[in-house]
Biopython code that builds the backbone (N, CA, C, O; Angstrom):
import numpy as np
from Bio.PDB.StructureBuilder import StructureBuilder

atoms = [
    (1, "UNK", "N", (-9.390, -20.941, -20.166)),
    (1, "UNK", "CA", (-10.124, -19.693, -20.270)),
    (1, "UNK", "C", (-9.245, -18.552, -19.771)),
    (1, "UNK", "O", (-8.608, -18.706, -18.729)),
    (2, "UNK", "N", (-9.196, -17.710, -20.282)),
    (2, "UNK", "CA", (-7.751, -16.509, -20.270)),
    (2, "UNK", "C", (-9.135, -15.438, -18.956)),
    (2, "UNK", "O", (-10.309, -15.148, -19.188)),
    (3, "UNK", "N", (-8.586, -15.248, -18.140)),
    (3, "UNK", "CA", (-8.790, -14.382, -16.965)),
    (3, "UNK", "C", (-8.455, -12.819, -17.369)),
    (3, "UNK", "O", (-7.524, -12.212, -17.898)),
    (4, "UNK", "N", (-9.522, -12.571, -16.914)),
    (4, "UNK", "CA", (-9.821, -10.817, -17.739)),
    (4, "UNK", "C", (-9.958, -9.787, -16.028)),
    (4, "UNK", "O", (-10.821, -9.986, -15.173)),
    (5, "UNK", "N", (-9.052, -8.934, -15.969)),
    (5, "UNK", "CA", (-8.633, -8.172, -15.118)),
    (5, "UNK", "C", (-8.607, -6.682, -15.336)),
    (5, "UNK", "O", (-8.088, -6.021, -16.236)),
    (6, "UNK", "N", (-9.426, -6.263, -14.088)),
    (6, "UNK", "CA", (-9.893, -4.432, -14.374)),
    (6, "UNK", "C", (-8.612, -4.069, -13.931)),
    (6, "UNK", "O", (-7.844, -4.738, -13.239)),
    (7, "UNK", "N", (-8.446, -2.864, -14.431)),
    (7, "UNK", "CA", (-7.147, -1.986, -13.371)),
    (7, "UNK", "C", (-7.884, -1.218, -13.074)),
    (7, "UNK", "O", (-8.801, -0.716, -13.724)),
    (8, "UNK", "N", (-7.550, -1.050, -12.041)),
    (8, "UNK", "CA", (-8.401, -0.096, -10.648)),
    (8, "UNK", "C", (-7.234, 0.820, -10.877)),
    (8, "UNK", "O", (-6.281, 0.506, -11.590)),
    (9, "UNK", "N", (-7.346, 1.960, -10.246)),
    (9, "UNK", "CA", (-6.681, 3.436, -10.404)),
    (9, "UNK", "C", (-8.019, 4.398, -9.794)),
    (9, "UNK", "O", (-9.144, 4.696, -10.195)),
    (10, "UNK", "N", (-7.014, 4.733, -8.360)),
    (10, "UNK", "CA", (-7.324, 5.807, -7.797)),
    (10, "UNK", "C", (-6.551, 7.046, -7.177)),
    (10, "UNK", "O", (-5.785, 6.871, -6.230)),
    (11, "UNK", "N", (-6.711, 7.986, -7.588)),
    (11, "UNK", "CA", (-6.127, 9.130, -6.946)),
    (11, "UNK", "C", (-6.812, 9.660, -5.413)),
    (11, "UNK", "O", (-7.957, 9.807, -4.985)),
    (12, "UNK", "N", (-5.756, 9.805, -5.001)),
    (12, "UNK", "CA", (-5.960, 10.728, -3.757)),
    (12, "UNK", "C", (-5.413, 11.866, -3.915)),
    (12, "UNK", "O", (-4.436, 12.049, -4.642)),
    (13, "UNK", "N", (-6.078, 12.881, -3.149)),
    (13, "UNK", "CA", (-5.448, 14.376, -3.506)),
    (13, "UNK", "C", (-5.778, 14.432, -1.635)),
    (13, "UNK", "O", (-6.718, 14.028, -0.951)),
    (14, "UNK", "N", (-4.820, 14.956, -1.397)),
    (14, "UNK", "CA", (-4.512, 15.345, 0.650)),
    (14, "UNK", "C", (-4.375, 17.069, 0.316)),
    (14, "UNK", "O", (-3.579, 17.350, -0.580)),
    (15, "UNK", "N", (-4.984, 18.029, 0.875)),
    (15, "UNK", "CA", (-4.613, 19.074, 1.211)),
    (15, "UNK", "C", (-3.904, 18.987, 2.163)),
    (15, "UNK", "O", (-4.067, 18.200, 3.095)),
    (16, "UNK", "N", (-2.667, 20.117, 1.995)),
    (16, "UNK", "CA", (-1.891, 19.799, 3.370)),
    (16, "UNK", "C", (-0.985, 21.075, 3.234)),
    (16, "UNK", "O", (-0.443, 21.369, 2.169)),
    (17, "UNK", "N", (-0.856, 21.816, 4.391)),
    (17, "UNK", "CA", (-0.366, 22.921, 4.338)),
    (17, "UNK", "C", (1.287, 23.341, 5.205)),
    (17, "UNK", "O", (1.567, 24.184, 6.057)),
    (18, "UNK", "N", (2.130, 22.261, 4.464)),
    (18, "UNK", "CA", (3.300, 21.574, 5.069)),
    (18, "UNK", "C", (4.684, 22.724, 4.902)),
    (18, "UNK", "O", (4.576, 23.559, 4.003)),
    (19, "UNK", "N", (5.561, 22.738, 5.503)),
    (19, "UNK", "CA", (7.064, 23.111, 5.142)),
    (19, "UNK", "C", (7.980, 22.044, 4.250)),
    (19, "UNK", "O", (7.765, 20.844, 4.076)),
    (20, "UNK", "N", (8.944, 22.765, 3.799)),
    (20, "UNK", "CA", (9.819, 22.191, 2.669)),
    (20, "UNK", "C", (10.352, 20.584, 3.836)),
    (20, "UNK", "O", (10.620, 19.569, 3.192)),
    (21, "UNK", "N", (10.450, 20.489, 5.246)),
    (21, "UNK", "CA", (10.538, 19.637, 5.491)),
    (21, "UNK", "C", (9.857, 18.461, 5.718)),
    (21, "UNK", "O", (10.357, 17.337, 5.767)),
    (22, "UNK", "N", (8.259, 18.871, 5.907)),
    (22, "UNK", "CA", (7.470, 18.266, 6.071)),
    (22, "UNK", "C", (6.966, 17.611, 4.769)),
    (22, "UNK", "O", (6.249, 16.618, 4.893)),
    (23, "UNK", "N", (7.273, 18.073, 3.494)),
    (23, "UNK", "CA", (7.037, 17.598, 2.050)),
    (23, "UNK", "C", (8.041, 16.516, 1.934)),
    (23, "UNK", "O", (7.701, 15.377, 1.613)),
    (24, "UNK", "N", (9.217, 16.826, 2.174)),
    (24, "UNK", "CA", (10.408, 15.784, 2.147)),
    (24, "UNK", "C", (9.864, 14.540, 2.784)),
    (24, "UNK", "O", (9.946, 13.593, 2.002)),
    (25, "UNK", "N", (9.327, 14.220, 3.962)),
    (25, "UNK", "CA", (9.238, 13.529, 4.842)),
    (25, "UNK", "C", (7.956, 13.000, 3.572)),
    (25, "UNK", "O", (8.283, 12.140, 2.754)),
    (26, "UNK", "N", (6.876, 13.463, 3.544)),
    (26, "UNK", "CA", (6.237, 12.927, 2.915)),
    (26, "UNK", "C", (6.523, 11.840, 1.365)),
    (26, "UNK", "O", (5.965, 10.773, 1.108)),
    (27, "UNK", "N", (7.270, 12.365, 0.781)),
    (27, "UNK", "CA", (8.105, 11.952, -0.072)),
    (27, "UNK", "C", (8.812, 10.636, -0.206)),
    (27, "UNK", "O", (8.851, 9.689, -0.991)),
    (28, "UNK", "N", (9.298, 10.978, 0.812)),
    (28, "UNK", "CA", (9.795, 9.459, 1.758)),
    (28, "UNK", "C", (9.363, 8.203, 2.138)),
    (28, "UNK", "O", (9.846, 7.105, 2.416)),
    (29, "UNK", "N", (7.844, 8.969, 2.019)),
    (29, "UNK", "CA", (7.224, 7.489, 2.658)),
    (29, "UNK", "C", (6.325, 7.041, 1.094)),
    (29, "UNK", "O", (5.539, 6.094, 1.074)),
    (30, "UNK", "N", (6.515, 7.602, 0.293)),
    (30, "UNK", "CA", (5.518, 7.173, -1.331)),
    (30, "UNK", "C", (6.104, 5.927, -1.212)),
    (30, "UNK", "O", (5.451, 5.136, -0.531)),
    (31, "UNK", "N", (7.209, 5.492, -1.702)),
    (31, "UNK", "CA", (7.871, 4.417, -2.380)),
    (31, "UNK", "C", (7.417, 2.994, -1.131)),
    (31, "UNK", "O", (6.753, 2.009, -1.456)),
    (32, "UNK", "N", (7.844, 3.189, -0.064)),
    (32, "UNK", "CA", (7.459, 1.904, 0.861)),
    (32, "UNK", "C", (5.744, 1.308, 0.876)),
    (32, "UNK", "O", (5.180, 0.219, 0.979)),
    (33, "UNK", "N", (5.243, 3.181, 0.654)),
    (33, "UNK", "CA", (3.848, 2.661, 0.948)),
    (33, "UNK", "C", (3.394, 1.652, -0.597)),
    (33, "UNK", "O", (2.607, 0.710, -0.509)),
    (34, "UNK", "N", (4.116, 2.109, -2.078)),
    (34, "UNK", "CA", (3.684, 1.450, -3.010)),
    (34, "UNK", "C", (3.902, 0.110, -2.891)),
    (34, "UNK", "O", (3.175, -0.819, -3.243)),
    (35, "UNK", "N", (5.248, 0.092, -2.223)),
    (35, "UNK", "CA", (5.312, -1.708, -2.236)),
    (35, "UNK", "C", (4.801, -2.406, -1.155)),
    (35, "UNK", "O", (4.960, -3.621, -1.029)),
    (36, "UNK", "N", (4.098, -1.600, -0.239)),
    (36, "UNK", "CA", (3.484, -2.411, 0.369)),
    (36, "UNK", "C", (2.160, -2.976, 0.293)),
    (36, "UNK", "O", (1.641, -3.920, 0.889)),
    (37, "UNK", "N", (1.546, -1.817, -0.970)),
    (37, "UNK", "CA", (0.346, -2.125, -1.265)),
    (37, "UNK", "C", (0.318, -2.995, -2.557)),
    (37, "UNK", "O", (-0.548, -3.723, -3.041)),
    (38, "UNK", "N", (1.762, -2.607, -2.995)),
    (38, "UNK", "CA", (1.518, -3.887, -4.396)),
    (38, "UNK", "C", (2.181, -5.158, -3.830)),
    (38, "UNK", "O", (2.536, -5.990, -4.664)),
    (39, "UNK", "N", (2.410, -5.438, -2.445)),
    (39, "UNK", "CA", (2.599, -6.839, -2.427)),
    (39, "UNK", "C", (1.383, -7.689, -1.559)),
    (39, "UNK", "O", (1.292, -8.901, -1.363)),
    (40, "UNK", "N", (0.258, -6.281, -1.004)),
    (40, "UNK", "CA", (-0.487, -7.152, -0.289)),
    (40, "UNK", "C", (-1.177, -7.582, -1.164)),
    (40, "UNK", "O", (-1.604, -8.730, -1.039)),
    (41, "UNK", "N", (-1.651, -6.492, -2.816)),
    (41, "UNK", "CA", (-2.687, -7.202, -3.750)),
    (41, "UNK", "C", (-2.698, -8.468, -4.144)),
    (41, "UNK", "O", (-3.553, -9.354, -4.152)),
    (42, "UNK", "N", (-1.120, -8.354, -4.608)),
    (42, "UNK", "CA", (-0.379, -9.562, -5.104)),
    (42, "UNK", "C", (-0.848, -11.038, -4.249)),
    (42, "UNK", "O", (-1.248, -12.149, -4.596)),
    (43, "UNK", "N", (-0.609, -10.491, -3.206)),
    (43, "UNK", "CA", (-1.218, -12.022, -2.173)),
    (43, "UNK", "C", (-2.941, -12.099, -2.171)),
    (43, "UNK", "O", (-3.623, -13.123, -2.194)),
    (44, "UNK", "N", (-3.359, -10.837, -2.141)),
    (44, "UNK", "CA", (-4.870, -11.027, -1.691)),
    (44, "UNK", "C", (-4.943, -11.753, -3.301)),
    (44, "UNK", "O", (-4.830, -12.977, -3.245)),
    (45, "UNK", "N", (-5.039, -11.433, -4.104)),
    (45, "UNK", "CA", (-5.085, -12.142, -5.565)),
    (45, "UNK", "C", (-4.634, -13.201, -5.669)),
    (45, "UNK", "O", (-5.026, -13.811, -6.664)),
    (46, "UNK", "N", (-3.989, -13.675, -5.078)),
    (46, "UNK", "CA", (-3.313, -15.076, -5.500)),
    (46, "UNK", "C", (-4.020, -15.813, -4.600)),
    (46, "UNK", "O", (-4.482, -16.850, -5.077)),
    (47, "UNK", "N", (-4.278, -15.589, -3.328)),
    (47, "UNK", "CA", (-4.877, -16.043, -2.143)),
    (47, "UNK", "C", (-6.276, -15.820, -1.696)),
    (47, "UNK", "O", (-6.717, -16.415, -0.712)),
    (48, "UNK", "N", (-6.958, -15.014, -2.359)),
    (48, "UNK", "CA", (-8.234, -14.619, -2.270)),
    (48, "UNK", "C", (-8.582, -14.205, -0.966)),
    (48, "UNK", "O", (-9.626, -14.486, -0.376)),
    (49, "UNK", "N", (-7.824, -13.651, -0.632)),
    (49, "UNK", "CA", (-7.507, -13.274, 1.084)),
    (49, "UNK", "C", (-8.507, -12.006, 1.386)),
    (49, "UNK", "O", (-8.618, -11.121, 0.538)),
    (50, "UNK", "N", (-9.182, -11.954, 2.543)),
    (50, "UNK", "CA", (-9.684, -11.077, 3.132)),
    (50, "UNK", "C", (-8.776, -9.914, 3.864)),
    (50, "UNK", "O", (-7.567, -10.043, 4.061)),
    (51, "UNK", "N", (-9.635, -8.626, 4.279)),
    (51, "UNK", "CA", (-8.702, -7.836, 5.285)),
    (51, "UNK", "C", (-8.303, -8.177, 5.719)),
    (51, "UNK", "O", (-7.079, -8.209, 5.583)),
    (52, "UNK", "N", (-8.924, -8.757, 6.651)),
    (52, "UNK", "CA", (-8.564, -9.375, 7.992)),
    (52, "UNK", "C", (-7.357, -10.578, 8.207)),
    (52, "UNK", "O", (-6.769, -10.954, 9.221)),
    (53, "UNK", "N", (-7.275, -10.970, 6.876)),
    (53, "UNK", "CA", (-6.379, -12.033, 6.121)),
    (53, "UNK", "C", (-4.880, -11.232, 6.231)),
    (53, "UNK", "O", (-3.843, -11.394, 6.875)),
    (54, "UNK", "N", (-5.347, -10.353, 5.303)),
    (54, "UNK", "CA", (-4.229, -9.693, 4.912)),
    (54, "UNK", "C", (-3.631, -9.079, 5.818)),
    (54, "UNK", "O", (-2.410, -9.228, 5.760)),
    (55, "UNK", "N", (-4.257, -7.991, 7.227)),
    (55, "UNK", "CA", (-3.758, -7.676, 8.442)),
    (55, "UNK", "C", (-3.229, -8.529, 9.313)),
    (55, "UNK", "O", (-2.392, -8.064, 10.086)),
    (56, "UNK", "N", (-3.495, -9.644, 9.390)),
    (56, "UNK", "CA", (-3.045, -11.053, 9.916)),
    (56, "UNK", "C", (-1.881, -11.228, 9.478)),
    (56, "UNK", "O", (-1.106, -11.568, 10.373)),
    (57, "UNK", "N", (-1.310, -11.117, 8.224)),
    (57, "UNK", "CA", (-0.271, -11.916, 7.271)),
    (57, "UNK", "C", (0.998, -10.276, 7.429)),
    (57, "UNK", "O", (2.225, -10.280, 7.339)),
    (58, "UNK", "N", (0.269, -9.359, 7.623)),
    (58, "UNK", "CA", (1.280, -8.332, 6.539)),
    (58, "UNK", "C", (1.960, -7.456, 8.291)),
    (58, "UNK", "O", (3.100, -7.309, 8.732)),
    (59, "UNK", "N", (0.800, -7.129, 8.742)),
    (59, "UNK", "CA", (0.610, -5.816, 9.499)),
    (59, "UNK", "C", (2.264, -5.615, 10.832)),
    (59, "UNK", "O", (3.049, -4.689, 11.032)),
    (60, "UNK", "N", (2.080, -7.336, 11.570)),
    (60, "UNK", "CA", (3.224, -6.976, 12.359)),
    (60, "UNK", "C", (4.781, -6.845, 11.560)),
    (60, "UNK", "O", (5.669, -6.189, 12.104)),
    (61, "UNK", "N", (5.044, -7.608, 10.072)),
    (61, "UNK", "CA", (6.049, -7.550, 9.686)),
    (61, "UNK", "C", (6.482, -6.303, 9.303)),
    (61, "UNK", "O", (7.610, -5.816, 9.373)),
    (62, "UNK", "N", (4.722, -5.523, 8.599)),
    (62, "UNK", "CA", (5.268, -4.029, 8.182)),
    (62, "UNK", "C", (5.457, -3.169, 9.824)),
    (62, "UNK", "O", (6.121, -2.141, 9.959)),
    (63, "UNK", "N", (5.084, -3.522, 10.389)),
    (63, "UNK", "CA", (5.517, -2.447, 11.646)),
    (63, "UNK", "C", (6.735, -2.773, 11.980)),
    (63, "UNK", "O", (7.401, -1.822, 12.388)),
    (64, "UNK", "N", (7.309, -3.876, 11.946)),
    (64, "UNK", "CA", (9.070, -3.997, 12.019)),
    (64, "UNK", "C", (9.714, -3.182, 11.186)),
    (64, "UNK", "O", (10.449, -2.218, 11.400)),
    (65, "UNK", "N", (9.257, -3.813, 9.982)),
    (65, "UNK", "CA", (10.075, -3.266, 8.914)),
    (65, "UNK", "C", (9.871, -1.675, 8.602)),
    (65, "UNK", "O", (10.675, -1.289, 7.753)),
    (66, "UNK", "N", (9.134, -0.823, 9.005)),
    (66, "UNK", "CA", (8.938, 0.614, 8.860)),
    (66, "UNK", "C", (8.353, 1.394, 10.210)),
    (66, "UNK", "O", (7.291, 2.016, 10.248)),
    (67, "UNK", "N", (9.103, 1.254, 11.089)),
    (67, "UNK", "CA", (8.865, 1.896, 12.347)),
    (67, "UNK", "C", (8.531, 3.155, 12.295)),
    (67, "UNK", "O", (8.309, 3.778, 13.333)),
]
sb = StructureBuilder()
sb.init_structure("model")
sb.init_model(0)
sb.init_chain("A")
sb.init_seg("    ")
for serial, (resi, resn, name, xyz) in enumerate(atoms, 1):
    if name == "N":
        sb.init_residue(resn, " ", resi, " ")
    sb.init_atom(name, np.array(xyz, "f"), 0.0, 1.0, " ", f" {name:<3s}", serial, name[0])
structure = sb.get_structure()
């Protein structure tokens, strides 16, 4: 039986009333935050993992890895 999958898609819109450095900085952090959220799906999906699962599994490695 072939498995039928929604794509979810959500925007966030942040008001934020930043300097040219403070945009940079922001900028910076898009790309880590995508892969960190497309590798926790990836597991919660494969693993049927809860939050609490997933904060368990992900949370101290991402605080190493992105101080």
């Amino acid at each position: 039986m072939e498995r039928l999958f929604k794509v979810l898609r959500r925007t966030v819109v942040l008001e934020c009333y930043a300097n040219r450095v403070a945009g940079e900085a922001l900028r910076d952090i898009v790309e880590p935050l995508k892969t960190m959220i497309g590798e926790m799906v990836e597991y919660a999906l494969e693993h049927n993992a809860s939050q609490k699962t997933l904060h368990r599994v992900f949370y101290e490695r991402y605080r190493r890895e992105y101080p």
